[in-house]
Structures are given as structure tokens and as C-alpha cells.
N, C-alpha and C positions, 0 to 999 in steps of 0.2 A: 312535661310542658303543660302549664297550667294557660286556656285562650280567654282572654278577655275579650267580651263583648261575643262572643260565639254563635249566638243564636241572634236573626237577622231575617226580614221577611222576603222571601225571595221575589216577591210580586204575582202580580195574574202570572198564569201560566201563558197564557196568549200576545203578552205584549216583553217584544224582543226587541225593540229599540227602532230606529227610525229607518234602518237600510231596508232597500226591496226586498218583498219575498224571492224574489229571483237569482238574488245574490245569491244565496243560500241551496241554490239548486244544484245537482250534480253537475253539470256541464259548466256554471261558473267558479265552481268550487274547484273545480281540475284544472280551468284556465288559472285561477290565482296561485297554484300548484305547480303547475307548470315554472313560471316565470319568476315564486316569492320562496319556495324553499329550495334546501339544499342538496343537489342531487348524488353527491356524496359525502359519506363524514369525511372528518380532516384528516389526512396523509399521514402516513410512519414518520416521526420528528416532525410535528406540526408543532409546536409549541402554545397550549392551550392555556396560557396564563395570564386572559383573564372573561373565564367562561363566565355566562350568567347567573345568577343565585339570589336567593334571599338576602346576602349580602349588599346587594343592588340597594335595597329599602333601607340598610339600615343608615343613622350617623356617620359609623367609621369607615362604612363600604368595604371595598376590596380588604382594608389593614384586619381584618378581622373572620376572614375566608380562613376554611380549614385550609393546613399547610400540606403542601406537597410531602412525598407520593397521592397522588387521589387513586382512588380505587373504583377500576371502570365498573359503567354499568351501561343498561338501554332500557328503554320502556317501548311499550307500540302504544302509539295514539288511536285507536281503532274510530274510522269514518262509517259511518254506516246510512246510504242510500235509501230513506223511507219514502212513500209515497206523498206525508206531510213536509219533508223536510230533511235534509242530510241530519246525525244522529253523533254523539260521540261515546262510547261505548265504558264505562266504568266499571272499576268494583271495590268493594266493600270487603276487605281483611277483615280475618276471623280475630273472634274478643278474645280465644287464648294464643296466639301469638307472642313470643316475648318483646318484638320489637312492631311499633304503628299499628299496634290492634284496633281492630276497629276504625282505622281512617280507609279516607277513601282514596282510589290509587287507580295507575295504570298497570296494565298487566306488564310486568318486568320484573329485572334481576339484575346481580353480577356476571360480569363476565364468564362463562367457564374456558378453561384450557382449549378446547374443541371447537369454540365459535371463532370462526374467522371473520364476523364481517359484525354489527352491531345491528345488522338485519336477522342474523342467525342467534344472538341471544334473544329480541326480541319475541320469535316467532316462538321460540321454542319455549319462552317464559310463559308462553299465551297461550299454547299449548298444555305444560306443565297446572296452571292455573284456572282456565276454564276451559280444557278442552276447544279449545280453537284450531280446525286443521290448517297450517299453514298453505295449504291450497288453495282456501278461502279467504286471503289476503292477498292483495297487492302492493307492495310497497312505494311510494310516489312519493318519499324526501325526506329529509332531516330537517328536524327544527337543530338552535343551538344549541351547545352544549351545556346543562345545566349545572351546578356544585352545590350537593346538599349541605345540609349544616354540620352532616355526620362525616362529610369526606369524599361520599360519590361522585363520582362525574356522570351525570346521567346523559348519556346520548337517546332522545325520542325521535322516533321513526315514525312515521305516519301513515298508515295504508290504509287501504280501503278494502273495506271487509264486505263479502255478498250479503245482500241483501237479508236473507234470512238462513244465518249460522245456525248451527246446530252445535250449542255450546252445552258444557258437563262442569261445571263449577269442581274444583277440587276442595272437600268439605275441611280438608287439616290448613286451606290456604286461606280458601274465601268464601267469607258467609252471605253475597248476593251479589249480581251485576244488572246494574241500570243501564240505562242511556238518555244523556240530555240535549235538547234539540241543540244545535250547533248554533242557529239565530240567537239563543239564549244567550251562550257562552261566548259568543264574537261582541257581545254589547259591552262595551269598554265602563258603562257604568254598574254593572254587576260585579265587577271589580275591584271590593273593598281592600282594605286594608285594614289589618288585626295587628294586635299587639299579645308578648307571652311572654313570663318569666321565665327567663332559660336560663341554667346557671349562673342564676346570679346578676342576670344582663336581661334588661328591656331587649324583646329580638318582634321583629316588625315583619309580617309575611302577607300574601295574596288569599283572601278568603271568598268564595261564592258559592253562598246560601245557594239551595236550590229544592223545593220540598222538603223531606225531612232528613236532606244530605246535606252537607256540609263540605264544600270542595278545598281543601287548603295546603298550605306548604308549599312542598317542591310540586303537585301535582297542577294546584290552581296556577304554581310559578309556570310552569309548560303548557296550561290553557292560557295564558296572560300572552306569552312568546308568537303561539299559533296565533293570536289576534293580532298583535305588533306586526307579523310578517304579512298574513293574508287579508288582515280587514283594520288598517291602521285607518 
């Protein structure tokens, strides 16, 4: 996938858009948490036909959603409590990877056999990936269920990670992890829209620049979602 228009200024680093600094603080970020996400995913025979996705953006919408079986999966949205500012915790796949080398992404995976709960793939992809002990998360909701363009259902979980983890990058996964302040990323105008030749088809995704990252696809589609629920 070839992205048009890709590179974009993300602005001062200091200017997050017009909501309070306070919004943004630990204590009002768990009240919107409380009451805006989802305190469990959806039930055995939930029928989840018609999750959110890139498809959302495009012309044809839903008619153009990969077709069922979808093939699970979960991310964890890592929060992380700074003294400036709550934090959302990323990383940067490695450039030999056969698949999303080099984008940027939430620590997750497929389902394995073993996970019972989409909190359990979650932890243990975050684990597997940079060393994150699942001790050092809480988990506090489900955003909705996302539908990549490749088939996934990605269920994101959202926890809040101590203040200062002790994370181990796995070097065959991911080649860095950042973190960008959450006031950034709740600004509804950071929130572009890109276009990319995909097979043949104009396909229209969520893109937010941000230094010399690039947040896009299904990743910036699940930063777009956390702002629709918590800071519309």
C-alpha cells in the first residue's frame, strides 16, 4: 500500500487543542472510563456484523468489508499517568517483518487457543512484544470492535499501565516504543484522512502525524474510536 500525502506537520508539540489541561488528567480520564467504555467485550453469539473499520471511510462502506469468518484478535491501548499529562504508549514494528514492517501499532496479536478473555491475548501480546508484566496493567474497558482490511476483528482493551514500566522491546518484533500525550491524540483535528492504492481501489484511512511517526490505519482507526467515546 502505496500512502498519498503521508507526511504532514504535526504542529507545536505544546498546542493540543482547546479542551482543559484537566480533562486530560488521571482522575478525569477514569471518570470518562468509567461511564464511556465498554466493561465487557461482547458475549458467545453476539453477532458482530457490523464492527467498525476503515470501511467506515470509505464510498461503499460496509459492502466492501472483508467477509466473514473474521479472524480474532486484541490490542491493549496502554494509558500511561505522567506528571505532564496522561500518555498512550506505542510501537514501531521492525522493517524485517513480512507483514506492517515498520508501522506503527498497538501491542497485540491473534487469538491463541489458550486465551480466554481478549484481556488475556492482550497482556500476553504486550508481554511477548515489549516486555510489559501484566501486573503492570489494569485493565478499565473495551473500545469497539474494529475489522481490518485484512479480516481481523480486533478487539482493544484499554488499561492503564504504572507509571514507570520496565519494558524489554522484543528486537525480531519491534524496533522502538514511544509515547504521545493523550491531549494530542483526543484533538479531533489531528485526525486526518489519507488516501492509498490498495488493490486496485482508492481505500481512505485515519492518519495522525505526530514527530517523525506516522499513526495510521487500523491503529490511528482505534485512536479515532477512544476520542468518539471519551472526548466527542
Amino acid at each position: 500500500m502505496r500512502l498519498a500525502e503521508a507526511a504532514a506537520d504535526s504542529g507545536p508539540a505544546e498546542d493540543f487543542g482547546s479542551a482543559p489541561a484537566e480533562d486530560f488528567g488521571l482522575d478525569a480520564f477514569l471518570a470518562r472510563a468509567e461511564t464511556r467504555l465498554s466493561h465487557g467485550p461482547p458475549g458467545p453469539g453476539v453477532p458482530l456484523s457490523n464492527p467498525r473499520g476503515d470501511h467506515d471511510l470509505q464510498p461503499e462502506g460496509f459492502a466492501i468489508a472483508p467477509a466473514t469468518p473474521h479472524r480474532p484478535a486484541a490490542v491493549l491501548v496502554p494509558v500511561i499517568d505522567r506528571p505532564d499529562g496522561m500518555t498512550l504508549l506505542f510501537t514501531r514494528r521492525a522493517a524485517h517483518l513480512r507483514d506492517h514492517s515498520g508501522q506503527v501499532a498497538f501491542p497485540g496479536g491473534k487469538v491463541d487457543p489458550e486465551d480466554t478473555t481478549p484481556i488475556d491475548t492482550a497482556l500476553r501480546e504486550a508481554w511477548e512484544e515489549i516486555g510489559l508484566e501484566s501486573d503492570a496493567v489494569r485493565p478499565i474497558g473495551y473500545l469497539d470492535p474494529y475489522l481490518s482490511g485484512t479480516g481481523f476483528l480486533v478487539m482493544p482493551v484499554v488499561g492503564l499501565v504504572a507509571r514507570d514500566p520496565v519494558l524489554r522491546p522484543n528486537p525480531a518484533e519491534v524496533a522502538a516504543v514511544f509515547e504521545v500525550p493523550l491531549a494530542f491524540l483526543m484533538d479531533p483535528a489531528r485526525h486526518l484522512v489519507r488516501s492509498a492504492e490498495w488493490k486496485g481501489r482508492t481505500r481512505y484511512f485515519y492518519a495522525i502525524p505526530f514527530a517523525e511517526h506516522l499513526i495510521w490505519g487500523v491503529t490511528a482507526g482505534i485512536v479515532h474510536n477512544l476520542q468518539e467515546r471519551l472526548y466527542p
